[in-house]
N, C-alpha and C positions, 0 to 999 in steps of 0.2 A: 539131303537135309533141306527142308523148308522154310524159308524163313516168312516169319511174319507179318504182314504191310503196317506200317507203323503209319496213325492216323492224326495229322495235324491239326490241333485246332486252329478253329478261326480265331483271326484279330478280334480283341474286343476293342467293341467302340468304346469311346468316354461318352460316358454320360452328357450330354448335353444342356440338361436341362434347368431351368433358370433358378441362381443359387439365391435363395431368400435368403438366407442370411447377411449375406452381403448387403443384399438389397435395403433387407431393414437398418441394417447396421449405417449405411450413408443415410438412407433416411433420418434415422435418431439422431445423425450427427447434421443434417441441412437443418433441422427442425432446432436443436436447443441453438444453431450457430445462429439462425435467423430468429428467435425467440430472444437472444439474449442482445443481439446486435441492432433490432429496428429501432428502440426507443434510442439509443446513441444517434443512429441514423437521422430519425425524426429533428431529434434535438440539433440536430447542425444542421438538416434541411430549415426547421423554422428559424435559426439566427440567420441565415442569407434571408429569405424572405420579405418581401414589404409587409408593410402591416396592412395594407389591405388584401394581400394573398392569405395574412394567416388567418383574418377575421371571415375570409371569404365564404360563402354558404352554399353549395357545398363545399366539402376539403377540398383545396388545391392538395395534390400528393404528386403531382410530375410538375413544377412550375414552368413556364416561360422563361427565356433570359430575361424577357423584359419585365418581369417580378423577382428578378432577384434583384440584390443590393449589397453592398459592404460597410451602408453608412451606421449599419450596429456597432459593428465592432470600431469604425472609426468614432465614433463618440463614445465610446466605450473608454476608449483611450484619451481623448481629445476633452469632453465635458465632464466626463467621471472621473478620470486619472487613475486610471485600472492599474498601471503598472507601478501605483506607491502601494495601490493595497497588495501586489504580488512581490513585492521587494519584503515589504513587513511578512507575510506570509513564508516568504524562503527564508528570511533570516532566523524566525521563531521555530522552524521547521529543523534545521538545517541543526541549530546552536541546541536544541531540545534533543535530535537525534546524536548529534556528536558525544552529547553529556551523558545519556545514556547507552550508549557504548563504553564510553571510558569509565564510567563506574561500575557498569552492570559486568563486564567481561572478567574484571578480577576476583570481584563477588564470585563469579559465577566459577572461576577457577579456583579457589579456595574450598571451595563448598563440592567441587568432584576430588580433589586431591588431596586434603589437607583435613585431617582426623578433628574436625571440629565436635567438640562438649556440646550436646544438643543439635548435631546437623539434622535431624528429624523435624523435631522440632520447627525450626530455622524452614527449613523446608517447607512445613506445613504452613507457615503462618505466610510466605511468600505466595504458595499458590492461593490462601483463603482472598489474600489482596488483588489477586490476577482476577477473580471471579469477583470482589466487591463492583458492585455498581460505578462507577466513581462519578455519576449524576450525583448519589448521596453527598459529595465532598463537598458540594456546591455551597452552604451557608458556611461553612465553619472554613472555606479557604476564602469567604469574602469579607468575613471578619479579620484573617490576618493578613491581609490586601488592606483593607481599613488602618490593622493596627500600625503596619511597618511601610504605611506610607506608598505604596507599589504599583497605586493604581497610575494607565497612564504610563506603563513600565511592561518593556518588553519581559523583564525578571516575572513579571503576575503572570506569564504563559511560559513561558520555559521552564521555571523551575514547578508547576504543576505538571505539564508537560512530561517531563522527565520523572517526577518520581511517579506520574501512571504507566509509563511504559516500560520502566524497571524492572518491574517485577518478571513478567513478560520476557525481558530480554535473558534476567540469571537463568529463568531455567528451560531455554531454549541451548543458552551457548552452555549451560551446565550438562545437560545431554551430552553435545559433542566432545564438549573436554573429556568425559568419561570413556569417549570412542578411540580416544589415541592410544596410541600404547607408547607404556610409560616408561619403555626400552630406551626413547629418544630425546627422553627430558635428562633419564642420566648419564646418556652420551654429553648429551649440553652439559650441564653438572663436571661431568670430568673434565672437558676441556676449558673450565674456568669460567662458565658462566653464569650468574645471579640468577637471584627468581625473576628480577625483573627483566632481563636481560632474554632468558630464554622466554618467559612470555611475549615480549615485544619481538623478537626475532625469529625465534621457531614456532613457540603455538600458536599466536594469532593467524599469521600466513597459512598455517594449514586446517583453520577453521574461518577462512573467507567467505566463501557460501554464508555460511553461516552469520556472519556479521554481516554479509546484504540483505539476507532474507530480514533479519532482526530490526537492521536500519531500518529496511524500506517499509515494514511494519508503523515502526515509532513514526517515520517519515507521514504516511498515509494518515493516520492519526492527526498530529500535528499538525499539517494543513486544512484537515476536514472540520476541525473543531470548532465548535460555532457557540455553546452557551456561555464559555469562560472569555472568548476573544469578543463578545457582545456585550458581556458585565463587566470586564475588567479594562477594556482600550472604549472611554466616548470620545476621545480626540480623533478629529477625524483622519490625520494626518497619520495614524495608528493603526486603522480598521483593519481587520484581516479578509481574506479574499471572500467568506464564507459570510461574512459579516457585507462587508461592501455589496453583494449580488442582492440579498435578500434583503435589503433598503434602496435597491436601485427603485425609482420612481416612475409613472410618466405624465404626459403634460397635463396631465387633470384628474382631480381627485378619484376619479371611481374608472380609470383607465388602467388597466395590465399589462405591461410592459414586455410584453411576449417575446418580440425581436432582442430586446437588449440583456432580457434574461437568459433567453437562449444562448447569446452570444458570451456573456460571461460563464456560464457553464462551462461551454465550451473552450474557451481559455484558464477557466480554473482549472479543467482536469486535463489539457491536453500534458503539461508538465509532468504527473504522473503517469500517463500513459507511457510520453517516453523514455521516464525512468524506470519503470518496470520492461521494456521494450529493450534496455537497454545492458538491462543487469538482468536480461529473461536465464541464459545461461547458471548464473551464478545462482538464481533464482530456483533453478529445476536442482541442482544439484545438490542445494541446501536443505529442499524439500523432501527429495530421494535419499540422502544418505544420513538424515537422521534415524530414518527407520530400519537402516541397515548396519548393524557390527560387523565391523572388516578385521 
């Protein structure tokens, strides 16, 4: 009996060859990270600056030490008094987010749980205000600033404040409420809890994500705002941060304030940076699981 020589292939090589995909795929990702990050870059590069490196012809883009400075931001603070206009800014931030939360969350749980006459409706008229302009609000909330006395009052930016960002918040947390399952509200229920009792101790907690995403929304807003906190606060001891930057001055009338605008940019938004930096977790998770049913 004969047997057969049984014939080995060869090893195959791998492929070696260079994976474009990859390649573009870093690319795409160097290209929008440097596309989206030089103008921040720039802008903190020209608040260190002297103002004769920013005027300089050609661009300075690598300066010297010995064109940089810090006396921006120290007069920033020192002649301008940056940090009243960022106290008014966090308080009107801070007290507009909190109020919209605490009203917007039960709205918003009523309205997934609760067989409301008209939730359609109700519904619809919520998101038509989510998409109004609210630029539009602008004469007829200056007239009730005029009528009930307000101007000059931290109340003329909070309470517009909060009912823009209202709407916005019900049917973001109205989503989520909708994701729970409602096995756990009547576990709550049996063991003797209220509506309010299991909202404050069991729903809220497990829709956290979600009220940072929402805060930090209303948050961003509220700080950024600039035509109501420019018509509604002229005392100056009042100006909000948005307000203060964009009437910063310099020493002579037909002069651009390059250096100190840069610098207050830069302290206006670094606060947001690291609240969003800070809540990034809470932030991805809010964002991922509304679009997901568990």
């Amino acid at each position: 009996m004969t047997t057969v020589p049984q014939t080995i292939a060869p090893p195959q090589t791998p492929d070696r060859g260079i994976p474009w995909g990859r390649v573009l795929l870093w690319l795409a990702i160097a290209f929008t990270v440097t596309f989206s990050l030089t103008p921040v870059l720039w802008q903190v590069l020209t608040s260190f600056k002297i103002n004769a490196a920013i005027t300089q012809t050609p661009v300075v883009y690598l300066p010297g030490f010995d064109q940089l400075t810090l006396a921006h931001y120290v007069d920033l603070f020192r002649l301008n008094q940056f940090h009243v206009y960022m106290l008014n800014s966090a308080l009107v931030a801070i007290v507009s987010t909190v109020l919209c939360l605490a009203l917007g969350s039960p709205a918003a749980y009523a309205l997934a749980r609760l067989q409301i006459p008209g939730e359609q409706v109700i519904l619809a008229l919520v998101l038509v205000v989510t998409l109004f302009p609210y630029i539009l609000l602008f004469l007829g909330l200056l007239e009730l600033v005029r009528a009930f006395g307000l101007a000059n009052n931290y109340l003329a930016l909070i309470v517009p404040y909060t009912a823009i960002n209202l709407p916005l918040t019900i049917l973001v947390m109205r989503s989520f409420f909708q994701q729970l399952p409602k096995d756990l509200e009547d576990s709550a229920r049996v063991d003797g809890y209220n509506t309010v009792q299991m909202l404050w101790r069991i729903v809220l907690p497990m829709t956290l994500p979600a009220l940072v995403t929402t805060g930090i929304l209303a948050f961003i807003f509220a700080w950024n705002e600039y035509l109501f906190a420019l018509t509604f606060m002229t005392r100056e001891s009042m100006k909000t941060i948005p307000v203060a930057a964009a009437q910063l001055g310099g020493t002579t009338l037909f002069e651009v304030p390059y250096g100190p605008l840069a610098a207050a940019t830069v302290v206006g938004t670094l606060p947001l940076v690291l609240l969003v930096l800070f809540f990034q977790r809470r932030i991805v998770q809010g964002l991922t699981s509304g679009s997901v049913k568990g």
